[in-house]
N, CA, C and O atoms as a DFTB+ gen file, in Angstrom:
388 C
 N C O
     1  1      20.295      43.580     -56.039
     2  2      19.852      42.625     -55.057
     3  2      20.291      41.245     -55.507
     4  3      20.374      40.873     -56.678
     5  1      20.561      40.540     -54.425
     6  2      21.437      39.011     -54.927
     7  2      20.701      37.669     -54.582
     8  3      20.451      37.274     -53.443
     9  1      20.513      37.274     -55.315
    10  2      19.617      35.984     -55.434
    11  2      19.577      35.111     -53.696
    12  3      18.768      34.239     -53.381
    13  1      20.781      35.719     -52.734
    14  2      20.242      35.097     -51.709
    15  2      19.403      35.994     -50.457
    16  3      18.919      35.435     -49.473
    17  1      19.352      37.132     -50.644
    18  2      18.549      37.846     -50.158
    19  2      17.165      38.063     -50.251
    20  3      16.693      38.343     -51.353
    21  1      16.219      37.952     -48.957
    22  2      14.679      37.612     -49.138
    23  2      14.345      38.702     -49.840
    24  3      14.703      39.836     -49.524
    25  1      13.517      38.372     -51.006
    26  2      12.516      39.430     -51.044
    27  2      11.652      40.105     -50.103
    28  3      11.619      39.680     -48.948
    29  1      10.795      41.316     -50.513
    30  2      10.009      41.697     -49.596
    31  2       8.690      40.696     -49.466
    32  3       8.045      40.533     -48.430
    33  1       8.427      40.046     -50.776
    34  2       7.123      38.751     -50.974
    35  2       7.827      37.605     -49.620
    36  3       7.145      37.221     -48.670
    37  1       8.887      37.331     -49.778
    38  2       9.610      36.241     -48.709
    39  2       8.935      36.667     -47.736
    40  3       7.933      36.072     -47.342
    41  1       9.487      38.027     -47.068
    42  2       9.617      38.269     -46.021
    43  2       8.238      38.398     -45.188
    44  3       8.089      38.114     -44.000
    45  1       7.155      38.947     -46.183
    46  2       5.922      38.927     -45.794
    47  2       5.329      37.601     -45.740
    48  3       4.448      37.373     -44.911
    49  1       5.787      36.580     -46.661
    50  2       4.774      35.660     -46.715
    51  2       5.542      34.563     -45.075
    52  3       4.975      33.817     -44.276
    53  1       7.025      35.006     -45.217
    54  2       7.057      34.092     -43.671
    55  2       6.653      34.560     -42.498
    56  3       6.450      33.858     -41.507
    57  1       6.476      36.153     -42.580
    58  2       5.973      36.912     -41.219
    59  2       4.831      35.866     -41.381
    60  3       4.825      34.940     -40.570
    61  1       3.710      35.916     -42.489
    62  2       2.533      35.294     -42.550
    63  2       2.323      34.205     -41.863
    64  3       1.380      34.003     -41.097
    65  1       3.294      33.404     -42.154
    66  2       3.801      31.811     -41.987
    67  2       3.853      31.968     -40.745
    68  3       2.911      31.494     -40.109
    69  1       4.996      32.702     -39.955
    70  2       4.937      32.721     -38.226
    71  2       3.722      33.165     -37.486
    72  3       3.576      32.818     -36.315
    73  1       2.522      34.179     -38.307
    74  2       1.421      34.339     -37.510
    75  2       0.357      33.628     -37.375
    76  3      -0.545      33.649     -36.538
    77  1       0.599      32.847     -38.497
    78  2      -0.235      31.585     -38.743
    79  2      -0.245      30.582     -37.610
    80  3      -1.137      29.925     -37.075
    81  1       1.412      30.727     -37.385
    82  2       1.775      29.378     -36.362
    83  2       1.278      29.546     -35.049
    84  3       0.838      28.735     -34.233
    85  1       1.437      30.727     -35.018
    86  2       0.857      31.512     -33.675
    87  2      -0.694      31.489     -33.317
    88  3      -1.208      31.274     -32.219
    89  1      -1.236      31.738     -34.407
    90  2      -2.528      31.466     -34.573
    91  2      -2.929      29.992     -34.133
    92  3      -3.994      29.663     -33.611
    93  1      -1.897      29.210     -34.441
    94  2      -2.625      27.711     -33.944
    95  2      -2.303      27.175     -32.783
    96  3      -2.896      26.331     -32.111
    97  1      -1.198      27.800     -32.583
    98  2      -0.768      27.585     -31.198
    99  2      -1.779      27.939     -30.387
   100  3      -2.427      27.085     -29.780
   101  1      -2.122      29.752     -30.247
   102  2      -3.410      30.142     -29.499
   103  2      -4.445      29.310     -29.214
   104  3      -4.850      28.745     -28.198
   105  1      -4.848      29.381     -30.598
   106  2      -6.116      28.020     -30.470
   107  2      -6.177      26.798     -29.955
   108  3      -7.262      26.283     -29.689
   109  1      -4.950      26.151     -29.741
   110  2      -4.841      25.008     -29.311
   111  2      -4.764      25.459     -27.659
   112  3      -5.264      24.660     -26.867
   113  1      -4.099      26.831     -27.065
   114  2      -4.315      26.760     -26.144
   115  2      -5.416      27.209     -25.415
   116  3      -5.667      26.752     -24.300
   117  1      -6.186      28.187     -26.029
   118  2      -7.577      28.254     -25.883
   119  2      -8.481      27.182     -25.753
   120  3      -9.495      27.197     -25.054
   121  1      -7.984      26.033     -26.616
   122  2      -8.779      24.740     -26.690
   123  2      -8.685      23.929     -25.089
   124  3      -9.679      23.647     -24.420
   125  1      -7.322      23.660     -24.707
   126  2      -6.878      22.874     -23.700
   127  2      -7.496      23.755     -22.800
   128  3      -8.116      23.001     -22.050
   129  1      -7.775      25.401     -22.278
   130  2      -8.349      26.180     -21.431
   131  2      -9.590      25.615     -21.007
   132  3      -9.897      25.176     -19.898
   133  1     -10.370      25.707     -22.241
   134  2     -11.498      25.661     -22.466
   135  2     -11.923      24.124     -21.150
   136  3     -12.488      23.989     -20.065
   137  1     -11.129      23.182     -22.281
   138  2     -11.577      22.133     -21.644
   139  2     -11.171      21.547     -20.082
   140  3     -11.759      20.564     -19.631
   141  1     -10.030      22.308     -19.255
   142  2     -10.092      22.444     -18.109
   143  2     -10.938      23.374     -17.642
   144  3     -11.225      23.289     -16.448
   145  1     -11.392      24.206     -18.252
   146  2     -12.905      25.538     -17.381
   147  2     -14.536      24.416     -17.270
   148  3     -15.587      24.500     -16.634
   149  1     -13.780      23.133     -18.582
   150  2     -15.352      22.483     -18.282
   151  2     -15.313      21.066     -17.114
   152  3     -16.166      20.559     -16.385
   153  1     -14.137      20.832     -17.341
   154  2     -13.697      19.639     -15.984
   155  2     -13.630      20.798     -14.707
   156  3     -14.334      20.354     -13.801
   157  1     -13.092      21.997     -14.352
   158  2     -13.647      22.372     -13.458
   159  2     -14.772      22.716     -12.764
   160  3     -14.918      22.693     -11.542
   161  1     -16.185      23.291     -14.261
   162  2     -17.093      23.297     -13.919
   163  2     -17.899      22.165     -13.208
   164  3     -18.801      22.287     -12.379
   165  1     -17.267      20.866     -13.816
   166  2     -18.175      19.512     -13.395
   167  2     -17.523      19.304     -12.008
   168  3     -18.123      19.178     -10.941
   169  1     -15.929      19.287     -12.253
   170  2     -16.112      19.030     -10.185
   171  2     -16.626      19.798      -9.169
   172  3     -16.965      19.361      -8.069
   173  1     -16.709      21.367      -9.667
   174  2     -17.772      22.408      -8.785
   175  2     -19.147      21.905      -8.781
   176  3     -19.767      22.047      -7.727
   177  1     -19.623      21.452      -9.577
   178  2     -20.938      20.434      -9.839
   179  2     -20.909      19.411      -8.806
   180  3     -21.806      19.436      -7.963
   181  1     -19.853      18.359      -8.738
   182  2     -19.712      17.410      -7.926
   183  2     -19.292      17.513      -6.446
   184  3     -19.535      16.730      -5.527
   185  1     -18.301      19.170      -6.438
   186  2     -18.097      19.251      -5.020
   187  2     -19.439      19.414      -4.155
   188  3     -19.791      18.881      -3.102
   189  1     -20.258      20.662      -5.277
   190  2     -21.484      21.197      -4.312
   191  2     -22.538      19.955      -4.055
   192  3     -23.350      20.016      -3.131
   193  1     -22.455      18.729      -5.018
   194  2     -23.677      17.772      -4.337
   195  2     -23.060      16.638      -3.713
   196  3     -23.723      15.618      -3.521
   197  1     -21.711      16.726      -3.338
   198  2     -21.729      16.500      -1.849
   199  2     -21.765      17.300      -0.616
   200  3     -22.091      16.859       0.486
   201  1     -21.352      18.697      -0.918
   202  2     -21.806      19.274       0.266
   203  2     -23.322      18.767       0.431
   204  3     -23.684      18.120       1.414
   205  1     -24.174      19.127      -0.633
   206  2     -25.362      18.847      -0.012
   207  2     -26.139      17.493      -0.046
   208  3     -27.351      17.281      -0.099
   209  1     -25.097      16.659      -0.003
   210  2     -25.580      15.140       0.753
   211  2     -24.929      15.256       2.019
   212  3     -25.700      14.747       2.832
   213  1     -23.695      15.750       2.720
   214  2     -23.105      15.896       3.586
   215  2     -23.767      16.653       4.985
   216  3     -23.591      16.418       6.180
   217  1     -24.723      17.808       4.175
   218  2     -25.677      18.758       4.994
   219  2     -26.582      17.580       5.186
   220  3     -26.753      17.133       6.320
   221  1     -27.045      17.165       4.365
   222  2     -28.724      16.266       4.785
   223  2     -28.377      15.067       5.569
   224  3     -29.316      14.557       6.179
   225  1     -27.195      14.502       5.679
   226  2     -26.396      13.497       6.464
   227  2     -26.401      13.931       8.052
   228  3     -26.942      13.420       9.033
   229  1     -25.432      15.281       7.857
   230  2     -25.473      15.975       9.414
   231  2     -27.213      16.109       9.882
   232  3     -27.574      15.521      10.901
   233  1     -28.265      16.949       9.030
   234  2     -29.512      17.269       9.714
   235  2     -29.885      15.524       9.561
   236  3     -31.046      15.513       9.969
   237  1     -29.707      14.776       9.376
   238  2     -30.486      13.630       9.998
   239  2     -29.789      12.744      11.400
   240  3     -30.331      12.187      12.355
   241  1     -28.496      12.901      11.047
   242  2     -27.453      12.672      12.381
   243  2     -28.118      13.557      13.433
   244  3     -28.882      12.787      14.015
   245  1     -28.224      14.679      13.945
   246  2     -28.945      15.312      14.381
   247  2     -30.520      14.990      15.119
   248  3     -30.834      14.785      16.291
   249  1     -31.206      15.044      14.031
   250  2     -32.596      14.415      14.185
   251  2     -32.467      12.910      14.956
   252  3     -33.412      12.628      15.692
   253  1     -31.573      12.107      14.863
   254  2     -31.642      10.737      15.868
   255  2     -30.829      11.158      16.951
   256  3     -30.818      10.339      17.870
   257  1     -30.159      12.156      17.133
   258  2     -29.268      12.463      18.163
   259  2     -30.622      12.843      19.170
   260  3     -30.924      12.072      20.081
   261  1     -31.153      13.701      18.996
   262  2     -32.225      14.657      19.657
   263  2     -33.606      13.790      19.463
   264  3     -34.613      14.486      19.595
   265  1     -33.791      12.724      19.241
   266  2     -34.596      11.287      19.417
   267  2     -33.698      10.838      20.669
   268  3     -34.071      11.197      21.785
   269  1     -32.629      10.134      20.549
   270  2     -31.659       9.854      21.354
   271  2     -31.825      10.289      22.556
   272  3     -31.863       9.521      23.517
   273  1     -31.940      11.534      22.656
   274  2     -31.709      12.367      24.115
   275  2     -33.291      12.453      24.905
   276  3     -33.582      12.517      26.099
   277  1     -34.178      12.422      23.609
   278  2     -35.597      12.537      24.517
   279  2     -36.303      10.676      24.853
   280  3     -37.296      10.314      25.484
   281  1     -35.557      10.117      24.322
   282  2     -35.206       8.975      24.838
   283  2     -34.841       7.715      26.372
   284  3     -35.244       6.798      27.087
   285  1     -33.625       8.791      25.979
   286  2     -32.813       9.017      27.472
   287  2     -33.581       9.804      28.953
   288  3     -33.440       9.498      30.137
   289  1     -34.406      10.896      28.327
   290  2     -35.155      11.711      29.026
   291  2     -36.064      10.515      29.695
   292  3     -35.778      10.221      30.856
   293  1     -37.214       9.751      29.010
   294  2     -38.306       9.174      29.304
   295  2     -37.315       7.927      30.014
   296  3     -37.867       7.366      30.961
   297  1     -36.284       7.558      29.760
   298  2     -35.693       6.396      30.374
   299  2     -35.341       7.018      31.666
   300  3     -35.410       6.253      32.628
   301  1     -34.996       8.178      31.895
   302  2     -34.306       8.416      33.308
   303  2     -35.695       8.557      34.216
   304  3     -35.630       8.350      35.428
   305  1     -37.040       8.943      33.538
   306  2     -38.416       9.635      34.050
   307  2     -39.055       8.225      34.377
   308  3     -39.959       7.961      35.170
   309  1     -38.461       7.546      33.694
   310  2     -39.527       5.984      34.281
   311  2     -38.234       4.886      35.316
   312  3     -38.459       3.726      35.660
   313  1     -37.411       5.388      35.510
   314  2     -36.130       5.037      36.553
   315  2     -37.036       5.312      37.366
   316  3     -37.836       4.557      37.919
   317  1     -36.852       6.897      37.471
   318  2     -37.092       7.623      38.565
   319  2     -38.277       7.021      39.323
   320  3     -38.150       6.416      40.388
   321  1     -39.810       7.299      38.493
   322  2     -41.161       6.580      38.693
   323  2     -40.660       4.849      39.551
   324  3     -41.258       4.370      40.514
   325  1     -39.910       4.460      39.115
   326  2     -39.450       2.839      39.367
   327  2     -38.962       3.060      40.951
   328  3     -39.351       2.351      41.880
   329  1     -38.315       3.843      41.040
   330  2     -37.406       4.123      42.235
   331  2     -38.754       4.798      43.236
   332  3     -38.839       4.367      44.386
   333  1     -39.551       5.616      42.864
   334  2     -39.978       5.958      43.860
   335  2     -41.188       4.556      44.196
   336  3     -41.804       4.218      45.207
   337  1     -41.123       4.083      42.959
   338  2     -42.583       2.606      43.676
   339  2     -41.975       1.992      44.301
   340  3     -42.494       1.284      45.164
   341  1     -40.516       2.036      44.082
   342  2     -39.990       0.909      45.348
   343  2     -39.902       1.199      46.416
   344  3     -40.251       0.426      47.309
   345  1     -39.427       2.357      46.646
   346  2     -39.806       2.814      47.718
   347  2     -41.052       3.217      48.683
   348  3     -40.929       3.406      49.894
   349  1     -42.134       3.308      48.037
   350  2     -43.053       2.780      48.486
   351  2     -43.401       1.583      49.268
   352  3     -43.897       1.400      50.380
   353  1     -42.927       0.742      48.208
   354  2     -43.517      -0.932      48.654
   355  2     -42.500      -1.133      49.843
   356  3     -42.879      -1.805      50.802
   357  1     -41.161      -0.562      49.841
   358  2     -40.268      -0.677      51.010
   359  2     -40.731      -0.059      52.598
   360  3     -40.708      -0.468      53.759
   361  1     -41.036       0.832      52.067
   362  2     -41.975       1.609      53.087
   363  2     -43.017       0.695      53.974
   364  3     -42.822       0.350      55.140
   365  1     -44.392       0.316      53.012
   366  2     -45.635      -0.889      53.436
   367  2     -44.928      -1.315      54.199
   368  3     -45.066      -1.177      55.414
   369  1     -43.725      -2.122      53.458
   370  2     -43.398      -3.657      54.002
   371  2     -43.181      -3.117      55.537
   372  3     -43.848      -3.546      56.479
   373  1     -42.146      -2.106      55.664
   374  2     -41.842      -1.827      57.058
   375  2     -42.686      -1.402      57.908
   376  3     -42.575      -1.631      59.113
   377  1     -43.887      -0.549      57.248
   378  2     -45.130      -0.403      58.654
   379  2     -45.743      -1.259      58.560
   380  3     -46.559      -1.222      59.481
   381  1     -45.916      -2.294      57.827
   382  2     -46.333      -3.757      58.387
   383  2     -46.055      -4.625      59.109
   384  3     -46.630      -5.648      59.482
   385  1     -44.896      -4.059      59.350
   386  2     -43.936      -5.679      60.675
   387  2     -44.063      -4.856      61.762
   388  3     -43.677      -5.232      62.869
């Protein structure tokens, strides 16, 4: 055997050396995983509490809409009441002359 040929100690200790490297590589990408699984967890955190400010936004939009309309209701019900007193008093006036 000739002084430039690996030993079998070489050869094992650089396999070693490359699984090592590998080893840190993994970890580092396990690491970077990790820490996008926890920035995703927080914007799933942040998406869901705006949905549910978005829900309690709509049910109160809602709730003045349907104020709104019974609103509108009593405004058209006291028109109406208005319209028929005038007509009334239109009425008097004319069987009075």
């Amino acid at each position: 055997m000739s002084n430039s040929e690996p030993t079998r100690l070489d050869r094992i200790e650089a396999l070693v050396e490359k699984i090592g490297q590998r080893v840190d590589s993994n970890a580092r990408a396990i690491e970077a995983l990790s820490a996008n699984a926890g920035e995703y967890q927080k914007d799933r955190a942040r998406l869901y509490q705006i949905m549910e400010d978005l829900t309690q936004s709509q049910a109160r939009m809602y709730r003045v809409i349907e104020d709104l309309d019974n609103r509108q209701e009593q405004l058209s019900r006291r028109q109406g009441e208005i319209v028929d007193i005038l007509k009334l008093l239109v009425n008097k006036e004319s069987n009075q002359e």
